[in-house]
N, C-alpha and C positions, 0 to 999 in steps of 0.2 A: 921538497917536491910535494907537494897538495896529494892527497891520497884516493883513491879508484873513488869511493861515496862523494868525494868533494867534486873530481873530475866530473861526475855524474851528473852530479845536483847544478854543478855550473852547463854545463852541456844542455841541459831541459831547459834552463834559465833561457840561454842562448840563443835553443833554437826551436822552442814554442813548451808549453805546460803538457802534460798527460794529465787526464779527468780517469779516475775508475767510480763507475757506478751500477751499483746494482751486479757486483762479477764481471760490466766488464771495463773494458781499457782502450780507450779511444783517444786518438793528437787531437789536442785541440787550436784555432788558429796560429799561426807562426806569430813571436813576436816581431814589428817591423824597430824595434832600440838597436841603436849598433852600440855594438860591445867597443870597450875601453880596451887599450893593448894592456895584457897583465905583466908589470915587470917580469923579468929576465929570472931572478932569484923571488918567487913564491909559495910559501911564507919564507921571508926574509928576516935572519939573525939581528936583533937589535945589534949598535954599536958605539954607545954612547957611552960618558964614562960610569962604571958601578954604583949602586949604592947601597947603605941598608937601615933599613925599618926594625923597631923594637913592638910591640904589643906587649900588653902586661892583663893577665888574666886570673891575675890571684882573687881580684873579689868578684869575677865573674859574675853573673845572674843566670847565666847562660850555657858556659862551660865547665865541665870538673874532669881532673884527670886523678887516675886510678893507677898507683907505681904496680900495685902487684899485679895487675892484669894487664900491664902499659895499655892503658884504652882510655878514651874520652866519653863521655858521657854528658851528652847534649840535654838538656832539658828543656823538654816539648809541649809540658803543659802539668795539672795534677788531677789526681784522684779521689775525688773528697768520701771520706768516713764517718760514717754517723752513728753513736755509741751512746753511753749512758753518760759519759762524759762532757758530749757534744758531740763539736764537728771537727774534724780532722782532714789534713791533706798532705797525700803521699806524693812525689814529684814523679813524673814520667819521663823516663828517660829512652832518649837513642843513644845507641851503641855503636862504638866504631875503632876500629885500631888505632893507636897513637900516630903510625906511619903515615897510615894514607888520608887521617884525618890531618895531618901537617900539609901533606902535599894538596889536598882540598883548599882547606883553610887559609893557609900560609903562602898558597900560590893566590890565591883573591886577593889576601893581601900585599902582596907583591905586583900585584897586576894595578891594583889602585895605587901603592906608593910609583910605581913607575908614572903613571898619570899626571901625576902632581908633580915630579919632578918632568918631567916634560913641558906642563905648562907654563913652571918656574924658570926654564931652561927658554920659553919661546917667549915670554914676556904676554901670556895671554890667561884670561879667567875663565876659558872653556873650549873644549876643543871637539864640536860637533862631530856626530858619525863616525867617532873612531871611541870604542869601546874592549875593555879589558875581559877575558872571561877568567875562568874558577885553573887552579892549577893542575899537571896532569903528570904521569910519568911516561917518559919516551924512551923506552930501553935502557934506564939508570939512570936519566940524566931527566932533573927535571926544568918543566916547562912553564908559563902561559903565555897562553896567546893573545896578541892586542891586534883587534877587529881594523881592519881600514875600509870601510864600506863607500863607494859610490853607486848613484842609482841613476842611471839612462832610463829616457821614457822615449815613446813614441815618435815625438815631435823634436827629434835629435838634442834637446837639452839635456845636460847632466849635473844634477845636483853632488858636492862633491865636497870633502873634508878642509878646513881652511887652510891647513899646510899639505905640502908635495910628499908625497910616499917617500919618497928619499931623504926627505925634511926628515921625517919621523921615524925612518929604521935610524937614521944620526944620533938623534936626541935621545932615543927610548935606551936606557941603561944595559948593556950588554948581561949584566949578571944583576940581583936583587937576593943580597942574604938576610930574608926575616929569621928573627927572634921572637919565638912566642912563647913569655915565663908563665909559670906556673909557679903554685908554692913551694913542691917538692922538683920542679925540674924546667929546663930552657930547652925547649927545642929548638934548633938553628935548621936553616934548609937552605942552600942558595937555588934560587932559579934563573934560566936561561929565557929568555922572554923573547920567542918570533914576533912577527909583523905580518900580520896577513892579508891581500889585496883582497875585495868580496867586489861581487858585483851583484847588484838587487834591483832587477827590474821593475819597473812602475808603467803602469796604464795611461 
């Protein structure tokens, strides 16, 4: 079930934009697009058969993990130093727990291995308007979401994904266990990967 801010956001979409300016809050015209019927189950549980993706992060450029602190340490840019010796440069890092740098990280990638088995799965080299996002935790169980967007305009056309929403909760892998190694350690994470209807009005 789509959550109260999504209920929201789609409802304005719907049934015209609010402007706020200057403090204050004024409707502004109604949109005349008619909305799409949103399936029955939204977002909808993929159900397609599993799979799983490996990543290997040992000579990273990018990523380092840290056993005694279980944390990752992203590397953001550097610091340069300038001494009697020359010049030098320190690396700058972000910081983040091992955990829910997995379920970040590890659900993107799971979000894109799903993608690609989908299009291997439909016999196609691109699958317009339907995009993967970053991974998330749902009450213990993790997630990401793959976007199913169509867009109504004015003039009752509807610009729309090249396969059927039902096409695609089929095909989209019901589970996705990435692997991502490290020197000293593999993190493994399975995700659950919904389907979610969007509707994105256009002018």
């Amino acid at each position: 079930m789509p959550s109260s801010r999504r209920r929201f956001v789609r409802a304005i979409a719907a049934g015209g934009s609010i402007s706020v300016l200057a403090g204050c809050t004024s409707e502004s015209e109604e949109s005349t697009a008619t909305p799409l019927p949103e399936p029955e189950s939204n977002p909808a549980p993929a159900s397609g058969d599993p799979i799983t993706v490996s990543r290997d992060y040992r000579d990273s450029s990018k990523y380092d993990y840290y056993p005694d602190t279980e944390e990752i340490r992203q590397r953001t840019g550097y610091r340069k130093h300038i001494n009697e010796s020359g010049t030098t440069k320190e690396p700058i890092y972000k910081r983040e727990p091992a955990s829910s740098w997995m379920t970040r990280v590890g659900g993107t990638v799971a979000g894109k291995a799903a993608m690609k088995a989908v299009r291997v799965r439909l016999g196609v080299d691109s699958l317009d308007d339907i995009s993967p996002g970053i991974g998330y935790d749902d009450d213990g169980v993790q997630r990401v979401m793959i976007g199913y967007v169509v867009w109504p305009n004015r003039s009752g056309e509807t610009r729309t994904p090249p396969v059927e929403f039902e096409t695609l909760v089929a095909e989209v892998p019901r589970t996705v266990t990435a692997n991502l190694q490290f020197e000293e350690k593999t993190f493994s994470e399975t995700f659950h990967p919904l389907v979610e209807f969007r509707q994105v009005y256009r002018s």
